[in-house]
N, CA, C and O atoms as a CHARMM CRD file, in Angstrom:
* protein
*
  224
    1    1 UNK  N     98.80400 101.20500  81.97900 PROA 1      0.00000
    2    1 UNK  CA   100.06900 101.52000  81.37500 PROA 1      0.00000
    3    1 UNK  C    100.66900 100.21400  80.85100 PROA 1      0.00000
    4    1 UNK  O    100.73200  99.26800  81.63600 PROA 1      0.00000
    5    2 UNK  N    101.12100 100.06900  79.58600 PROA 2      0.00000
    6    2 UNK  CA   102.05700  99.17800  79.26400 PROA 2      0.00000
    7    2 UNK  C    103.45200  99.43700  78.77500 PROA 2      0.00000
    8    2 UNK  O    103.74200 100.29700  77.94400 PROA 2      0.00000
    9    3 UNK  N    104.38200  98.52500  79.42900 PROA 3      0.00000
   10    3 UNK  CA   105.91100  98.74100  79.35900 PROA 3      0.00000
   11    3 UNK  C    106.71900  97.90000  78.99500 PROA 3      0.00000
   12    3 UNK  O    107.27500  97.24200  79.87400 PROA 3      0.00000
   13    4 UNK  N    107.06900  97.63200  77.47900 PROA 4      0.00000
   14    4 UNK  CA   107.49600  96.84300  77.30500 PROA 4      0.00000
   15    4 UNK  C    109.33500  96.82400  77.54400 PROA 4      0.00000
   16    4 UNK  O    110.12700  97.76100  77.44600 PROA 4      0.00000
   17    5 UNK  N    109.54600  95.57400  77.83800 PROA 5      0.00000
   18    5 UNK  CA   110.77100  94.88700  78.20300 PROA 5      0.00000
   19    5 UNK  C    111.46600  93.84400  77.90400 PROA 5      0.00000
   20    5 UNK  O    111.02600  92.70500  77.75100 PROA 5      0.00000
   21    6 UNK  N    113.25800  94.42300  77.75400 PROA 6      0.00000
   22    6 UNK  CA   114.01900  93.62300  77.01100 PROA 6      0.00000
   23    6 UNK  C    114.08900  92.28200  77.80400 PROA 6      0.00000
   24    6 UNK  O    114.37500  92.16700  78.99500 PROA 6      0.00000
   25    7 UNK  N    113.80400  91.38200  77.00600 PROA 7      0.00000
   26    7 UNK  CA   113.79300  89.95500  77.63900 PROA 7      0.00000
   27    7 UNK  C    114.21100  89.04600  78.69400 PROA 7      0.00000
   28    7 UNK  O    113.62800  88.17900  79.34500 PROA 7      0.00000
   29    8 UNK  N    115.94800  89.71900  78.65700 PROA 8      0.00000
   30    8 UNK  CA   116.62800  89.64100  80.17500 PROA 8      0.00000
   31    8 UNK  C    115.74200  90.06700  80.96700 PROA 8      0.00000
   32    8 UNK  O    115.43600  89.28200  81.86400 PROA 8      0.00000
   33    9 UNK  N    114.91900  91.62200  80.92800 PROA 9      0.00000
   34    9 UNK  CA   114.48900  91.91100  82.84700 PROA 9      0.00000
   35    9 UNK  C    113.21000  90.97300  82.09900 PROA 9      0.00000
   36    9 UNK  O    113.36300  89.80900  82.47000 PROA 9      0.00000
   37   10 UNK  N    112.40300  91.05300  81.47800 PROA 10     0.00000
   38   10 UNK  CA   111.39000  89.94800  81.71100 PROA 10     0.00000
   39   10 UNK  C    111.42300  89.28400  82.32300 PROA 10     0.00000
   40   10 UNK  O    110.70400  89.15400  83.31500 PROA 10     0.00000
   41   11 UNK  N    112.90200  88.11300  81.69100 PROA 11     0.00000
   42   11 UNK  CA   113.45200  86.88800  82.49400 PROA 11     0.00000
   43   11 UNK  C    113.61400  87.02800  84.33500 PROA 11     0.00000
   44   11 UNK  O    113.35400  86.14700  85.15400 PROA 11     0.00000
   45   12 UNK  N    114.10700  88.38200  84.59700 PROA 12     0.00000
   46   12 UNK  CA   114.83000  88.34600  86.11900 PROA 12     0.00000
   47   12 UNK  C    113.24000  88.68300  86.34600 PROA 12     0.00000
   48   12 UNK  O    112.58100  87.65500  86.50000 PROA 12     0.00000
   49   13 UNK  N    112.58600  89.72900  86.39300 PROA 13     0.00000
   50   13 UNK  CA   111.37800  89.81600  87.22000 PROA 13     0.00000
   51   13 UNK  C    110.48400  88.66500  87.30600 PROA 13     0.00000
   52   13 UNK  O    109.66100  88.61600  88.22000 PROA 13     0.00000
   53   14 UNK  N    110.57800  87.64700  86.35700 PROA 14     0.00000
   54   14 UNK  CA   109.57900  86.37300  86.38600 PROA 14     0.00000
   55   14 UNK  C    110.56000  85.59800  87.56400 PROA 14     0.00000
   56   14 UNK  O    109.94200  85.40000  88.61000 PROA 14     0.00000
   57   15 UNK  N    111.87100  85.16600  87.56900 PROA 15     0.00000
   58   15 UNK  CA   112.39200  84.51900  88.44300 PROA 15     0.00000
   59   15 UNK  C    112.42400  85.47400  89.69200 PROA 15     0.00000
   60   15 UNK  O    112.43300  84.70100  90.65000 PROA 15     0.00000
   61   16 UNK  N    112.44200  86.53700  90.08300 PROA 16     0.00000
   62   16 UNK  CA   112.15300  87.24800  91.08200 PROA 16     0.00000
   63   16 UNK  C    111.08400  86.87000  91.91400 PROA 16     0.00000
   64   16 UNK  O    111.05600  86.34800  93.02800 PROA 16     0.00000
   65   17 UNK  N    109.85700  87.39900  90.82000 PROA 17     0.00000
   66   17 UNK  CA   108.64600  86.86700  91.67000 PROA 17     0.00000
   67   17 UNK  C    108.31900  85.45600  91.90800 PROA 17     0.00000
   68   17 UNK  O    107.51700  84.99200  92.71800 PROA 17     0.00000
   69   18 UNK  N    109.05500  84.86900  91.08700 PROA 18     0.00000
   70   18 UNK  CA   108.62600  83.30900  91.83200 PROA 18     0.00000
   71   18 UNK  C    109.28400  82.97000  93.15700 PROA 18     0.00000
   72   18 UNK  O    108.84800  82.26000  94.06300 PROA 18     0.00000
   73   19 UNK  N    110.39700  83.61600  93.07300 PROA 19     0.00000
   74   19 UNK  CA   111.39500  83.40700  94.51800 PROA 19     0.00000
   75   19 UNK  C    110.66500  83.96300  95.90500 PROA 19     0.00000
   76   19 UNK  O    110.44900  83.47000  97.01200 PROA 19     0.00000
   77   20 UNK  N    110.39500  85.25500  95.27000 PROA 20     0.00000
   78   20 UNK  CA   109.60400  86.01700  96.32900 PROA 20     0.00000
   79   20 UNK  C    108.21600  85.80400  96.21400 PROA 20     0.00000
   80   20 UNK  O    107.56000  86.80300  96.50900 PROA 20     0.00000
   81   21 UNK  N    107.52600  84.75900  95.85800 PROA 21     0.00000
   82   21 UNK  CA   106.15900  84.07300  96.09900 PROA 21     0.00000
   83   21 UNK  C    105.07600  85.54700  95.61100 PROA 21     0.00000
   84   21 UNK  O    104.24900  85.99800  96.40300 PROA 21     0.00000
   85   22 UNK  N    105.24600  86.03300  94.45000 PROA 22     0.00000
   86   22 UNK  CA   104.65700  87.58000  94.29300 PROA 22     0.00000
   87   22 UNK  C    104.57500  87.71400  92.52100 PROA 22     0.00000
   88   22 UNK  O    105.30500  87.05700  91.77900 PROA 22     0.00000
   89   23 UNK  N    103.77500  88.47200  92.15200 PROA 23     0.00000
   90   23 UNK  CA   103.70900  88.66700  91.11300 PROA 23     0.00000
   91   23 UNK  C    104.92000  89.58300  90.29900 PROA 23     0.00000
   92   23 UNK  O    105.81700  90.20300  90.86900 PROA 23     0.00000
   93   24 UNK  N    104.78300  89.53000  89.36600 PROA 24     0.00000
   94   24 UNK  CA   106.09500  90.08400  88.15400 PROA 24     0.00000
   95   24 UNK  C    105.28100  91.56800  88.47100 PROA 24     0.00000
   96   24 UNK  O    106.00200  92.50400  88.81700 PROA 24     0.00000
   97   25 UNK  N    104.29400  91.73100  88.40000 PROA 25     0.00000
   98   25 UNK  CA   103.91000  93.65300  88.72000 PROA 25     0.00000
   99   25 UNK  C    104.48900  93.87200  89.87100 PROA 25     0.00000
  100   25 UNK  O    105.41100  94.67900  89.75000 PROA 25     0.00000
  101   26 UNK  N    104.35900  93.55400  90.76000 PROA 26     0.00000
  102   26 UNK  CA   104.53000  93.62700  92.25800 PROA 26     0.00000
  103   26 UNK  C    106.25600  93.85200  91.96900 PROA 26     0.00000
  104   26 UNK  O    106.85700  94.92600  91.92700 PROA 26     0.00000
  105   27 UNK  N    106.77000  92.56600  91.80400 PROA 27     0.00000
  106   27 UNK  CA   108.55300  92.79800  91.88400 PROA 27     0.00000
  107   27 UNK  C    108.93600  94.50200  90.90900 PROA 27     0.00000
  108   27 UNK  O    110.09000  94.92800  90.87400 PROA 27     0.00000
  109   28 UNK  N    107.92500  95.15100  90.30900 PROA 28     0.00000
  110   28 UNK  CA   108.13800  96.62700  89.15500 PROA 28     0.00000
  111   28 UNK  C    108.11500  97.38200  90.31800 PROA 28     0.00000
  112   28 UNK  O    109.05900  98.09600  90.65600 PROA 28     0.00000
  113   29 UNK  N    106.58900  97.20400  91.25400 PROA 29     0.00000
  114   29 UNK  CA   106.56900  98.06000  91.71800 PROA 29     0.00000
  115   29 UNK  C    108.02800  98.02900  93.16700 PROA 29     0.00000
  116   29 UNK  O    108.74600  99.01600  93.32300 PROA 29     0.00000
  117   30 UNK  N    108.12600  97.24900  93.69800 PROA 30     0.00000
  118   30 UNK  CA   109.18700  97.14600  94.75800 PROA 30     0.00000
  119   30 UNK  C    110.21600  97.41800  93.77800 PROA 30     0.00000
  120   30 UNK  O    110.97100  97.80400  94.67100 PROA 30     0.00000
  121   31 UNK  N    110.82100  97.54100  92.88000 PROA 31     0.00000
  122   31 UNK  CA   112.13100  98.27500  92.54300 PROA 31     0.00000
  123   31 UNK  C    112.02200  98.94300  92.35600 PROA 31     0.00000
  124   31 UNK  O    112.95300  99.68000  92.68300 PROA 31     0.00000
  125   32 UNK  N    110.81900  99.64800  91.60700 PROA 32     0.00000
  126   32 UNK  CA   110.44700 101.12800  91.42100 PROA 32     0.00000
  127   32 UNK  C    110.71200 102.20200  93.05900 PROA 32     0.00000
  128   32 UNK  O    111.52100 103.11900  93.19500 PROA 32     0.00000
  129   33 UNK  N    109.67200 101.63700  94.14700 PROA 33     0.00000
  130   33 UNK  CA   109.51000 102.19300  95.16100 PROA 33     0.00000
  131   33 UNK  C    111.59900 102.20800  95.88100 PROA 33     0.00000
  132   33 UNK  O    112.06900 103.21000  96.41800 PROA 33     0.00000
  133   34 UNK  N    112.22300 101.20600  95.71800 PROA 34     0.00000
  134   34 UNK  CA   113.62100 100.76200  95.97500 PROA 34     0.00000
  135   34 UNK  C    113.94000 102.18700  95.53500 PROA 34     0.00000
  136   34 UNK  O    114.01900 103.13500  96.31600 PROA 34     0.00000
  137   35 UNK  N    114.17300 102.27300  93.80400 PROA 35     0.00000
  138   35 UNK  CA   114.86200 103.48000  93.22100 PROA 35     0.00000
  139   35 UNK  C    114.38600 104.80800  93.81900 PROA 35     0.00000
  140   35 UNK  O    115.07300 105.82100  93.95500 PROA 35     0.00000
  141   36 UNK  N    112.96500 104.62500  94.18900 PROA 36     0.00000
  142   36 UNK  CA   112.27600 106.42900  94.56700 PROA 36     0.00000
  143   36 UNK  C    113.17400 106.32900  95.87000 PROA 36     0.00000
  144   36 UNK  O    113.80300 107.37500  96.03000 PROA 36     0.00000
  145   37 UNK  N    113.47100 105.17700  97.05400 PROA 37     0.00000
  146   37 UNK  CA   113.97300 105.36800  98.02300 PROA 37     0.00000
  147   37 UNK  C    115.36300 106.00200  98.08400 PROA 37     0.00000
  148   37 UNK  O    115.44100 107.17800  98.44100 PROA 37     0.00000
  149   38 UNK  N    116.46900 105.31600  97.76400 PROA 38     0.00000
  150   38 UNK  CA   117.47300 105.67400  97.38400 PROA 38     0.00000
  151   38 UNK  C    117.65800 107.36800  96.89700 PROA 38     0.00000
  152   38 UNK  O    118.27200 108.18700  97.58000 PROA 38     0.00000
  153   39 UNK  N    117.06500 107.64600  95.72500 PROA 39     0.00000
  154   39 UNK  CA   116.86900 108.98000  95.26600 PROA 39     0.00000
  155   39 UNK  C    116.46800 110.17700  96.16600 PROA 39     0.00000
  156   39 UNK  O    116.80800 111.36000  96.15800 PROA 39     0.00000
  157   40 UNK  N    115.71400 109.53000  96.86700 PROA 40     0.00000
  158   40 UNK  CA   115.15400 110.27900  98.12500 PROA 40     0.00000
  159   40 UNK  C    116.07600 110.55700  99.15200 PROA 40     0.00000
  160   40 UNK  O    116.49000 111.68400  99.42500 PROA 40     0.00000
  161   41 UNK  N    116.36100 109.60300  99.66600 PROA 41     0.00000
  162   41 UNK  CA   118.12500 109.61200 100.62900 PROA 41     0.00000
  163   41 UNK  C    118.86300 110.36300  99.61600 PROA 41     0.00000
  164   41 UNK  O    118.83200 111.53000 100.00700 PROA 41     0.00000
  165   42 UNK  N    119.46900 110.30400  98.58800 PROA 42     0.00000
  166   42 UNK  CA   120.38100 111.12800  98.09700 PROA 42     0.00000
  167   42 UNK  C    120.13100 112.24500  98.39700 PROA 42     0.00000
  168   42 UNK  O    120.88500 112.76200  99.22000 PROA 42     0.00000
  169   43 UNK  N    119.12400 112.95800  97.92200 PROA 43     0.00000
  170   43 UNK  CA   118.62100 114.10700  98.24500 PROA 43     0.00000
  171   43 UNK  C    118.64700 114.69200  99.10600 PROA 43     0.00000
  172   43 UNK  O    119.25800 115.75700  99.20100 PROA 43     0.00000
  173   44 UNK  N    117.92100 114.10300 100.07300 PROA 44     0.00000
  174   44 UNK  CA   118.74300 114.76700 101.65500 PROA 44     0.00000
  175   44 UNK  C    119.77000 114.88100 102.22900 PROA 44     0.00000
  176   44 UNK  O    120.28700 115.78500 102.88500 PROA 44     0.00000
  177   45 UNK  N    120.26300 113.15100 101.73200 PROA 45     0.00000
  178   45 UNK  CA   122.03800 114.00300 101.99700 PROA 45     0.00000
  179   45 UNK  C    122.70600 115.27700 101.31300 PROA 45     0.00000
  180   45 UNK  O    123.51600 115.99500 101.90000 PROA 45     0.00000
  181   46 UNK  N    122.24700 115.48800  99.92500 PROA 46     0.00000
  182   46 UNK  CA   122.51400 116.84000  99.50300 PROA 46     0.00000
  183   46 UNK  C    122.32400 118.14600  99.83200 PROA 46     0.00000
  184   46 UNK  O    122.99800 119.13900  99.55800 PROA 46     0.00000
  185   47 UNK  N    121.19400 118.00000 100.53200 PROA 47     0.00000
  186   47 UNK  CA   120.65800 118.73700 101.52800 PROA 47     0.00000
  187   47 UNK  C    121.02500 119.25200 102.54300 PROA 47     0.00000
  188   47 UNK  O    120.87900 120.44300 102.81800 PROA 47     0.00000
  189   48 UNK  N    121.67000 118.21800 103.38900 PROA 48     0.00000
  190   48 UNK  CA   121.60600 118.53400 104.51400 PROA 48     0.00000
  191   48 UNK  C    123.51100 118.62700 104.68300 PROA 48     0.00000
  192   48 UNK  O    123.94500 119.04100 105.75800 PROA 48     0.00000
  193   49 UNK  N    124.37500 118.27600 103.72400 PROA 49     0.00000
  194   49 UNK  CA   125.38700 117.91500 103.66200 PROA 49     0.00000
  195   49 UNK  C    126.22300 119.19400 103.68100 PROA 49     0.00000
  196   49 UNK  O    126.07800 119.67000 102.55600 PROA 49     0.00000
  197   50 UNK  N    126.91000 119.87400 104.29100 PROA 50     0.00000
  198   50 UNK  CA   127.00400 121.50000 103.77200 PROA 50     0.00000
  199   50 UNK  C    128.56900 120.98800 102.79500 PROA 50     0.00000
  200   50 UNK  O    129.36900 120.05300 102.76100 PROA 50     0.00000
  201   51 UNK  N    128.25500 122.57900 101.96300 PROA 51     0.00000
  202   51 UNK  CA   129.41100 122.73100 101.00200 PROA 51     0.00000
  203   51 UNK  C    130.83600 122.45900 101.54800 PROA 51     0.00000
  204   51 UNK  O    131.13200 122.81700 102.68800 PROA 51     0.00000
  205   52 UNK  N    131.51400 121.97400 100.92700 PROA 52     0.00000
  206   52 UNK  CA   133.36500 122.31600 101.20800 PROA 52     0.00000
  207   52 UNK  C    133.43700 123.32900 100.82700 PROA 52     0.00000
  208   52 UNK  O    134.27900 123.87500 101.54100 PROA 52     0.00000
  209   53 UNK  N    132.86800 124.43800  99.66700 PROA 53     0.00000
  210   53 UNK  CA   132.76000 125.51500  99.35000 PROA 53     0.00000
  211   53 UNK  C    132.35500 126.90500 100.25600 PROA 53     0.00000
  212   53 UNK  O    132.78700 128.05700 100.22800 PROA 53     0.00000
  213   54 UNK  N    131.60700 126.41400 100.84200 PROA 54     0.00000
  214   54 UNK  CA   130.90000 127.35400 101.79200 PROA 54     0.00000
  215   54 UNK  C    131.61500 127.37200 103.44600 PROA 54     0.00000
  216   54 UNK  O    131.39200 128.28200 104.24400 PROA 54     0.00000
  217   55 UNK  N    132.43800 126.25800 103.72200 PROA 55     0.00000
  218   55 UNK  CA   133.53100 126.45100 104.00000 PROA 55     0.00000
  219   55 UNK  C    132.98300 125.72400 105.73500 PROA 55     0.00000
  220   55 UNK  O    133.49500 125.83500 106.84900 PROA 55     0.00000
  221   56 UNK  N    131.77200 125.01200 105.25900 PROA 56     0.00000
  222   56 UNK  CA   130.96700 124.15100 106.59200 PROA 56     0.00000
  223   56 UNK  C    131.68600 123.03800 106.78300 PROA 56     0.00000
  224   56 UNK  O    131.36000 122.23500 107.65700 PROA 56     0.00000
């Protein structure tokens, strides 16, 4: 797959991975996996959260 990118995140994922001793793929995939996390928690809190509607 190729994905190209506006120059700023170029810029931050190259200084990323140098900070974090890791490659610029690697820092895609850890924010990628970050965002699926988050999204995932949302979800369940939606889930599991009952309505003000439903009167829980």
């Amino acid at each position: 797959m190729t994905v190209r990118l506006p120059v700023d995140v170029t810029e931050y994922l190259k200084d990323q991975a140098r900070r974090n001793f890791t490659s610029r793929n690697a820092e895609v995939i850890r924010a990628v996996r970050e965002r699926m996390g988050v999204a995932e928690t949302a979800r369940v809190g939606a889930i599991s959260t009952p309505s003000r509607a439903s009167g829980g």
